[in-house]
TORLO-626554 format. One line per field, with one value per atom (N, C-alpha, C): residue number from 1; residue in one letter; atom name; y negated, x negated, z negated. Coordinates in nm, 2 decimals. Example, Ala and Ser with C-alpha at 12.3 -4.5 7.8 and 13.67 -1.06 7.14 Angstrom:
# residues 2
num <- [1:1:1:2:2:2]
residuo <- [a:a:a:s:s:s]
atomo <- [N:CA:C:N:CA:C]
v <- [0.57:0.45:0.33:0.22:0.11:0.00]
u <- [-1.32:-1.23:-1.32:-1.28:-1.37:-1.29]
w <- [-0.78:-0.78:-0.78:-0.71:-0.71:-0.79]
# end
This chain:
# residues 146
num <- [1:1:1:2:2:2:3:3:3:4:4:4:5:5:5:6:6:6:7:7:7:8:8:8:9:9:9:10:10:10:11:11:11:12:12:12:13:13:13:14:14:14:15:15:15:16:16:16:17:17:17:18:18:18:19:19:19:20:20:20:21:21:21:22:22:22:23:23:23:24:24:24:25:25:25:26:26:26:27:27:27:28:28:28:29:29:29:30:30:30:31:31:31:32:32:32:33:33:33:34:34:34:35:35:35:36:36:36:37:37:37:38:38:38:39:39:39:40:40:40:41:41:41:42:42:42:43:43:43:44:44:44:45:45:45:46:46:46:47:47:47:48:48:48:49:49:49:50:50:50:51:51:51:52:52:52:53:53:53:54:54:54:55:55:55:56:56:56:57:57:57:58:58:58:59:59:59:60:60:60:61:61:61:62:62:62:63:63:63:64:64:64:65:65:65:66:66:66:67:67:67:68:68:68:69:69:69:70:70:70:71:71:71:72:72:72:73:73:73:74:74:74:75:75:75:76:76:76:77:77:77:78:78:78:79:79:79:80:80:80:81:81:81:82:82:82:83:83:83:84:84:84:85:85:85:86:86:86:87:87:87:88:88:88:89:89:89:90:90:90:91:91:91:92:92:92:93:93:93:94:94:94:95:95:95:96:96:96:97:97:97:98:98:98:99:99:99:100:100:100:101:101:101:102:102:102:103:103:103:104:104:104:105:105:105:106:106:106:107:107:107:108:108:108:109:109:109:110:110:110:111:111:111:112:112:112:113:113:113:114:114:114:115:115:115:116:116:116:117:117:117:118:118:118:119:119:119:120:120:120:121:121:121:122:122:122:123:123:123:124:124:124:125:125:125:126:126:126:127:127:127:128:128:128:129:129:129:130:130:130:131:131:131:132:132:132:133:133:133:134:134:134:135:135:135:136:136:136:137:137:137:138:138:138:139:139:139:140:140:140:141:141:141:142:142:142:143:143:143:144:144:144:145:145:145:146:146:146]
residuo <- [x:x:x:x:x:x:x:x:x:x:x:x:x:x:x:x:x:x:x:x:x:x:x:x:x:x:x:x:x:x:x:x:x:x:x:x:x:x:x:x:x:x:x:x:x:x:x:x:x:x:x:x:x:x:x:x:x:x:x:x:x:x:x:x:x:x:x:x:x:x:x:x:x:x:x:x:x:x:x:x:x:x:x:x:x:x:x:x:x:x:x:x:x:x:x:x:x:x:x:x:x:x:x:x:x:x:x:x:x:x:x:x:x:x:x:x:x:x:x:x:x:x:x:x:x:x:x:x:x:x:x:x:x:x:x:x:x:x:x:x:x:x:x:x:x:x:x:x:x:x:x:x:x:x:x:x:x:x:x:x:x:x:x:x:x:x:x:x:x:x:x:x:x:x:x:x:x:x:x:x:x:x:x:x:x:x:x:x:x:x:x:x:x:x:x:x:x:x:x:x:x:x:x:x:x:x:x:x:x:x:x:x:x:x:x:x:x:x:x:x:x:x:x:x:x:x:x:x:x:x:x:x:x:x:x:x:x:x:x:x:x:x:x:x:x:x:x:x:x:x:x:x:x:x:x:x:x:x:x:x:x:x:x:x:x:x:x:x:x:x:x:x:x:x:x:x:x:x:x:x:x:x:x:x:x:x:x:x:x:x:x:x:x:x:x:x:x:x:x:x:x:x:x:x:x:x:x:x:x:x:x:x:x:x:x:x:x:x:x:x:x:x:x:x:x:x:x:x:x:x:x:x:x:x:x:x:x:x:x:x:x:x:x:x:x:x:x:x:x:x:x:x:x:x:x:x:x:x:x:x:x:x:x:x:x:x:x:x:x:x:x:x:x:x:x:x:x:x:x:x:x:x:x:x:x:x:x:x:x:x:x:x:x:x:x:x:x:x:x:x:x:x:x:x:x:x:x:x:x:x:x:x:x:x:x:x:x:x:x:x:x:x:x:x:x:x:x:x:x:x:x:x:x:x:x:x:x:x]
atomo <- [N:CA:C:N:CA:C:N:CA:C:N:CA:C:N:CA:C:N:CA:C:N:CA:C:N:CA:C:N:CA:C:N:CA:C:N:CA:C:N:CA:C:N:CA:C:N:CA:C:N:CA:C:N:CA:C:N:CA:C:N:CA:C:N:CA:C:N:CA:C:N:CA:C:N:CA:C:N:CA:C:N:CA:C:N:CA:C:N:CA:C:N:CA:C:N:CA:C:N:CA:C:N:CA:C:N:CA:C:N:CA:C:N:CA:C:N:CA:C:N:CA:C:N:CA:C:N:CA:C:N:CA:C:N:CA:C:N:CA:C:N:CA:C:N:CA:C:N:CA:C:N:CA:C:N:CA:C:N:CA:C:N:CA:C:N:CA:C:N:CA:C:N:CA:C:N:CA:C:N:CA:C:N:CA:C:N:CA:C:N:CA:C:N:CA:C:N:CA:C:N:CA:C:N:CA:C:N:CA:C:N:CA:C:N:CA:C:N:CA:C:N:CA:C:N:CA:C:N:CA:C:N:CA:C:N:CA:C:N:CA:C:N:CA:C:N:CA:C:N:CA:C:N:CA:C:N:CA:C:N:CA:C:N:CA:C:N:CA:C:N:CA:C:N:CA:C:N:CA:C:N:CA:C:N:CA:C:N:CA:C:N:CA:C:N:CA:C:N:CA:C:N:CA:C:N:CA:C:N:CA:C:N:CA:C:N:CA:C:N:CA:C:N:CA:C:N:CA:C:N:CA:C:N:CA:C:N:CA:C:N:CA:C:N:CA:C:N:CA:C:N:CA:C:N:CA:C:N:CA:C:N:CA:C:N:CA:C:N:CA:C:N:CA:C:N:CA:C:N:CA:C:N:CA:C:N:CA:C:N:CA:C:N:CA:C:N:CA:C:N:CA:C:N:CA:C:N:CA:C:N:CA:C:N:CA:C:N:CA:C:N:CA:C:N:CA:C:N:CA:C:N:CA:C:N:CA:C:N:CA:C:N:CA:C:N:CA:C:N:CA:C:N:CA:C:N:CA:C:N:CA:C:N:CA:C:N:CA:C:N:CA:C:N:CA:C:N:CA:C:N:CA:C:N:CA:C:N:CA:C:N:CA:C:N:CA:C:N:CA:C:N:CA:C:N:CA:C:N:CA:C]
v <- [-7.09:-6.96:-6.97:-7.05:-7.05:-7.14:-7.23:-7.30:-7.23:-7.12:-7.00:-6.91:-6.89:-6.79:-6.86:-7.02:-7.04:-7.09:-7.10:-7.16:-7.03:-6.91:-6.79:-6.74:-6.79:-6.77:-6.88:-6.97:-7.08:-7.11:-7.03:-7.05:-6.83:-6.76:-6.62:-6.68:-6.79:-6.78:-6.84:-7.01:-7.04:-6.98:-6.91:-6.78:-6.68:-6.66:-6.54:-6.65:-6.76:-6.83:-6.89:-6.95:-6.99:-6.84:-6.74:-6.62:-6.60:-6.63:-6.61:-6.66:-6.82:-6.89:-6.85:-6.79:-6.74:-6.70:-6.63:-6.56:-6.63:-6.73:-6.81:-6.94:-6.97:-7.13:-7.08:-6.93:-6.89:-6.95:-6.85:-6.85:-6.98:-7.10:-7.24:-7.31:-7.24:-7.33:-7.23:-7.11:-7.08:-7.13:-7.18:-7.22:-7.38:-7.45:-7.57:-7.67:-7.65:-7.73:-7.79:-7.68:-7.75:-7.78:-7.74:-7.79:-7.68:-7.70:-7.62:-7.51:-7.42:-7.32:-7.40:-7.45:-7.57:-7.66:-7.75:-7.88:-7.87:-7.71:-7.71:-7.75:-7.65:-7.68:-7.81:-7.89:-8.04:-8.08:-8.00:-7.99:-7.95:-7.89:-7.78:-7.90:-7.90:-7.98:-7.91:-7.98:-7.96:-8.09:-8.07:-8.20:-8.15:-8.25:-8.25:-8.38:-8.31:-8.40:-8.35:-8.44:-8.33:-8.35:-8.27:-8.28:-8.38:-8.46:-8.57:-8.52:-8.44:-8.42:-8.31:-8.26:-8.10:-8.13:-8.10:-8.13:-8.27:-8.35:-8.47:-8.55:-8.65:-8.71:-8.81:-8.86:-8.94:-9.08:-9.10:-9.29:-9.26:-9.12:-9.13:-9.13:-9.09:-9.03:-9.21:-9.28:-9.40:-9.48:-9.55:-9.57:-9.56:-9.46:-9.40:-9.48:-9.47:-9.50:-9.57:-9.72:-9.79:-9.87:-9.84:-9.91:-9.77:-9.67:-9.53:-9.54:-9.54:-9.56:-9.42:-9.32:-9.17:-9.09:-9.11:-9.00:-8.94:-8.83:-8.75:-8.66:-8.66:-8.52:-8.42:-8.30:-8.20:-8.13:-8.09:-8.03:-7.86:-7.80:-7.63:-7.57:-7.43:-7.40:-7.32:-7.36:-7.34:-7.48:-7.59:-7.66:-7.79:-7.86:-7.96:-8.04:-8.12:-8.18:-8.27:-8.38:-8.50:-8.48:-8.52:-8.49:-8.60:-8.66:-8.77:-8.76:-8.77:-8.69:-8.79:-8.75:-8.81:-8.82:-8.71:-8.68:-8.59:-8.60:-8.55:-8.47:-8.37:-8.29:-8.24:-8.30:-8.26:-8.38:-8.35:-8.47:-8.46:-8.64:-8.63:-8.76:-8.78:-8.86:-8.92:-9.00:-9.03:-9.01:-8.94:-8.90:-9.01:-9.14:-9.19:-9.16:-9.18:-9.19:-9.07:-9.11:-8.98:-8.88:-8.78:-8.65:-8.55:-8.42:-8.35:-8.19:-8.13:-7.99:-7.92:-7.84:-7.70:-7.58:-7.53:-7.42:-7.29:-7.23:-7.16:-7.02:-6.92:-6.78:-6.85:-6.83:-6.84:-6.86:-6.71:-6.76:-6.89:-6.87:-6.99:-7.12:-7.13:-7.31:-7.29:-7.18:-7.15:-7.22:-7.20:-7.21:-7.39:-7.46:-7.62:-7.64:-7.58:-7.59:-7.62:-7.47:-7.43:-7.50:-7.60:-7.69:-7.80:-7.85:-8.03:-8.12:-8.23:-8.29:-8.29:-8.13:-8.08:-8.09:-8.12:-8.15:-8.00:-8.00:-7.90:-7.90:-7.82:-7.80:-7.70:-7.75:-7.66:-7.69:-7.58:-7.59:-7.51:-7.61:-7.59:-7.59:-7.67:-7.65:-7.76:-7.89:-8.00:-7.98:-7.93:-7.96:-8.05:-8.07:-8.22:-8.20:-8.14:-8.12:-8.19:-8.26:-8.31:-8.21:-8.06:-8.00:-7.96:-7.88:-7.85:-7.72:-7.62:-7.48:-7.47:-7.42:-7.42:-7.26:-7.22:-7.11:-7.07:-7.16:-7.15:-7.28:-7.23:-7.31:-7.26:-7.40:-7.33:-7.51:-7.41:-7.52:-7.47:-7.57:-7.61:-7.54:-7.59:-7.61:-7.45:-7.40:-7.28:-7.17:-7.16:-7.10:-7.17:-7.21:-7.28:-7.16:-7.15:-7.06:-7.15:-7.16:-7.23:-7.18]
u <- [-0.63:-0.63:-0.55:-0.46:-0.35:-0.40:-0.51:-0.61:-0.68:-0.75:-0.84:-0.78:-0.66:-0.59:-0.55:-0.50:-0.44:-0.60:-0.66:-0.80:-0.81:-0.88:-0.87:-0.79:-0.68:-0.56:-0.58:-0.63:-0.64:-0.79:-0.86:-1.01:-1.00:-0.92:-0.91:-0.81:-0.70:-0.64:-0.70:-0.79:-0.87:-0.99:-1.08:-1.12:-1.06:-1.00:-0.90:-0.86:-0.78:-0.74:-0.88:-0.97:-1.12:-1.18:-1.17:-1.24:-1.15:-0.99:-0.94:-0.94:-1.03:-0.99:-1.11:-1.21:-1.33:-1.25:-1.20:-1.10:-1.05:-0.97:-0.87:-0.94:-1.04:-1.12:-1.21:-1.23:-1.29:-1.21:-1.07:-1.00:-0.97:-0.95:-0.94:-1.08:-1.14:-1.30:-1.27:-1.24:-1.24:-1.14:-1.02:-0.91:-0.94:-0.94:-0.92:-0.98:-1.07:-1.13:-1.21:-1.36:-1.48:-1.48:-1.41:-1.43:-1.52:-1.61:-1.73:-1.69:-1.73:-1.71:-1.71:-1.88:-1.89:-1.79:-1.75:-1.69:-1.53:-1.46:-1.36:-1.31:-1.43:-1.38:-1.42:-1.41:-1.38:-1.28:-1.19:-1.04:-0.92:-1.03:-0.92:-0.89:-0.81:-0.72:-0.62:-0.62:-0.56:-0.47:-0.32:-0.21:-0.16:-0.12:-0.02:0.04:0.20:0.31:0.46:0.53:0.67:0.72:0.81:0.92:1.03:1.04:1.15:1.30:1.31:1.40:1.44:1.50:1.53:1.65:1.60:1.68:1.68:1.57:1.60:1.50:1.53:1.40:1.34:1.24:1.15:1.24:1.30:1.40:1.46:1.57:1.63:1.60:1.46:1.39:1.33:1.29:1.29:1.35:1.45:1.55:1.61:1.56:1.60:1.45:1.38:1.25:1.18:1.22:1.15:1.01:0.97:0.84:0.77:0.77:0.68:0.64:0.47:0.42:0.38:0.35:0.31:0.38:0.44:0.56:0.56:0.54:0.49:0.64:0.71:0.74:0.70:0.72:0.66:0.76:0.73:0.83:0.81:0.88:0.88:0.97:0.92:1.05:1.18:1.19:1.25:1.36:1.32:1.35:1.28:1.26:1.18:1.22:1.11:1.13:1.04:1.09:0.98:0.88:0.78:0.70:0.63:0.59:0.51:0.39:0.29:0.13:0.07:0.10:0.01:-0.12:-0.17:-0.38:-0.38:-0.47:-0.54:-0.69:-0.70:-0.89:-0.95:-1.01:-1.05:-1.05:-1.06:-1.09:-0.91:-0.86:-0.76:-0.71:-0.75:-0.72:-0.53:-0.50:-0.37:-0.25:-0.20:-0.18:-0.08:-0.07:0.07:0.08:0.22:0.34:0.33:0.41:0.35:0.47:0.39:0.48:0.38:0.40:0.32:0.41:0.39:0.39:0.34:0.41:0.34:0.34:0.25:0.28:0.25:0.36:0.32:0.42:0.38:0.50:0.64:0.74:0.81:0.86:0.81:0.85:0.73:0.59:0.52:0.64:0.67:0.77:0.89:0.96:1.05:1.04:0.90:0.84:0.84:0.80:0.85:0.97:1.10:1.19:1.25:1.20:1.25:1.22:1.11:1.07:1.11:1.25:1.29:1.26:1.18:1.14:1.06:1.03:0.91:0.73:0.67:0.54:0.46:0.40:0.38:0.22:0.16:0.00:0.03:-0.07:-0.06:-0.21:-0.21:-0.39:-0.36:-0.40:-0.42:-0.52:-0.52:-0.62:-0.56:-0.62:-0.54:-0.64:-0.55:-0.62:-0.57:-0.63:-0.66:-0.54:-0.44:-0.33:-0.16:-0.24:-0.16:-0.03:-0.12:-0.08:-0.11:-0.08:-0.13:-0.11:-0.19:-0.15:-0.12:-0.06:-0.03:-0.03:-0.14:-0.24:-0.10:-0.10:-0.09:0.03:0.12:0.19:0.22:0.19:0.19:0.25:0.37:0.42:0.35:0.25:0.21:0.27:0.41:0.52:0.53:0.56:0.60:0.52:0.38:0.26:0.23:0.29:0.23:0.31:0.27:0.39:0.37:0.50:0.51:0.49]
w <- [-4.83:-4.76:-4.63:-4.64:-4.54:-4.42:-4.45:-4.33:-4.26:-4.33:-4.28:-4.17:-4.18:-4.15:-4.00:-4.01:-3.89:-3.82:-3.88:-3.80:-3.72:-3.76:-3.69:-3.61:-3.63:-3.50:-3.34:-3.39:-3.36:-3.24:-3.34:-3.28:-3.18:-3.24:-3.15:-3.02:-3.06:-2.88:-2.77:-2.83:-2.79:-2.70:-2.78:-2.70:-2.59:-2.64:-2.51:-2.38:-2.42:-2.29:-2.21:-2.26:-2.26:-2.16:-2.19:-2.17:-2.06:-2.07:-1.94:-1.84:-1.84:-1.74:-1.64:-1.70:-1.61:-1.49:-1.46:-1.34:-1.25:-1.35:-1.29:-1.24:-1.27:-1.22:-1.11:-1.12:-0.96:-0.87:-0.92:-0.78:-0.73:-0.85:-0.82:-0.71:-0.77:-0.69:-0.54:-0.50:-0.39:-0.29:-0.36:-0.26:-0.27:-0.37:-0.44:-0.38:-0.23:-0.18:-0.27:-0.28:-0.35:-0.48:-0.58:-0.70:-0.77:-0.80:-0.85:-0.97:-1.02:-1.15:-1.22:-1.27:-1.38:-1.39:-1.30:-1.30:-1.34:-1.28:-1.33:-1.48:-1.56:-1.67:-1.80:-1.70:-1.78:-1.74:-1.68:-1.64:-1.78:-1.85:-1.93:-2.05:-2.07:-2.17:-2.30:-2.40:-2.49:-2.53:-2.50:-2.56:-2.66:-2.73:-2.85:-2.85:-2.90:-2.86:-2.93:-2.83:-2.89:-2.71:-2.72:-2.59:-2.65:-2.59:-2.64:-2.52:-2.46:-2.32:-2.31:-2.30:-2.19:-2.10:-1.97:-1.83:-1.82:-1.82:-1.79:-1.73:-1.66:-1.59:-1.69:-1.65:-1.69:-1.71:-1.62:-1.62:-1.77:-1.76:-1.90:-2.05:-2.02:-2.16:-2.19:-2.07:-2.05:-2.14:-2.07:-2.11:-2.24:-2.32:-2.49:-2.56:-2.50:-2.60:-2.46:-2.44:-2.35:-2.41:-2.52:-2.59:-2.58:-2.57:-2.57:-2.40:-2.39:-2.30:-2.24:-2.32:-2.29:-2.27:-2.18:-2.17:-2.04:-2.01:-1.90:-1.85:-1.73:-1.73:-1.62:-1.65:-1.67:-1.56:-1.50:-1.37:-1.38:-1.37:-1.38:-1.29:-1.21:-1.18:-1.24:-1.37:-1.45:-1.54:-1.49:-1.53:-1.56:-1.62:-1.64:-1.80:-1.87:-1.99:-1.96:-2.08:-2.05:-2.22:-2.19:-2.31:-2.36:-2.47:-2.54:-2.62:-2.50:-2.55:-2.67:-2.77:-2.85:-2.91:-2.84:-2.88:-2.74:-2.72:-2.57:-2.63:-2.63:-2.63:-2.48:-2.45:-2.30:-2.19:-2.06:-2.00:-1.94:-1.96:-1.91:-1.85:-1.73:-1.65:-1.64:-1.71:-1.74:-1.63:-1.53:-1.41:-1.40:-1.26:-1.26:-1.09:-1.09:-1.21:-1.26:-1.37:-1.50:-1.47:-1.35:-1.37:-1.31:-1.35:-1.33:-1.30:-1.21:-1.23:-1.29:-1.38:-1.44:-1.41:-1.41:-1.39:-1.52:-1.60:-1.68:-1.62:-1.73:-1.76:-1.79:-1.75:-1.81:-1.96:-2.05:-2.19:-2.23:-2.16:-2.24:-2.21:-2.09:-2.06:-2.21:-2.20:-2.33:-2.45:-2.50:-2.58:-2.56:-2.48:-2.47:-2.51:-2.40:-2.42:-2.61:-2.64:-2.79:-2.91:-2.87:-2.96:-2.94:-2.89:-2.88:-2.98:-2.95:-3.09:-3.19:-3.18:-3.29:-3.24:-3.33:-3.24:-3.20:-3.10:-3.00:-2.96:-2.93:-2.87:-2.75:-2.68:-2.56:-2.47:-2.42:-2.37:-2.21:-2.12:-2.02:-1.91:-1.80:-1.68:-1.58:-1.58:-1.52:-1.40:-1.25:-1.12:-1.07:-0.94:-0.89:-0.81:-0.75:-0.69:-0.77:-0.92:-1.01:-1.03:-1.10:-1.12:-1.26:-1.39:-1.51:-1.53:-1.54:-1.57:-1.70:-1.77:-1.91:-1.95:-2.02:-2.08:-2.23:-2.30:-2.46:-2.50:-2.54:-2.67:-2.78:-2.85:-3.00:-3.05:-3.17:-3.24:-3.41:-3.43:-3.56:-3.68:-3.67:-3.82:-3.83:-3.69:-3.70:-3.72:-3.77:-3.77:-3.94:-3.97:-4.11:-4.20:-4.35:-4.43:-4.56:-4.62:-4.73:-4.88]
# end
């Protein structure tokens, strides 16, 4: 019962952000220099991962875990974390060097923040400005009930 329940949470935010990006991949294709309605959205991505960092660059997270090859960071104007994408859904061109801006709400970046370590989903909209809009986070553990 408890799979049902997150599936439908799961498959209702999916829709909403999906239903939201209609809007938002206009406005991309009008400024974005040509990137088509259609074409945008083989942009839209889904990672899962954990944040291995908060306030730190990419050398240091480095450095701690020099055998981990996926390790992205993530720039905000709120701060920044480095992250370790372990499954990718969507088309996701490996960006190097591996850093990218985001752009989310504030509490969505929070929500990175608040999970150091813990594995993490998040569904975005990777444009070609090597930039990532970030729609949705969601930590797994914390949506589960025991």
């Amino acid at each position: 019962m408890h799979f049902v329940g997150r599936g439908i949470r799961i498959g209702l935010a999916t829709a909403l952000v999906l239903g939201g990006l209609a809007g938002g991949v206009q406005g991309f294709a009008l400024g974005g220099g040509g990137v088509g309605f259609g074409g945008s959205f083989r942009n839209v991505v889904q990672l899962r991962g954990k944040v291995v960092c908060v306030r730190c660059g990419l050398a240091e997270a480095q450095q701690v875990q020099p055998q981990q090859h996926q390790l992205y960071e993530l720039l905000h104007s709120q701060g920044q974390v480095v992250f370790e994408v372990s499954t990718v859904i969507g088309s996701w061109d490996a960006p190097y060097p591996p850093r990218l801006t985001i752009r989310a709400r504030n509490d969505v970046f929070r929500q990175l923040t608040e999970n150091l370590h813990k594995e993490v989903e998040m569904i975005g909209l990777l444009n070609n400005q090597r930039t990532l809009d970030i729609f949705w986070v969601n930590s797994p553990a914390s949506t589960a009930t025991h």
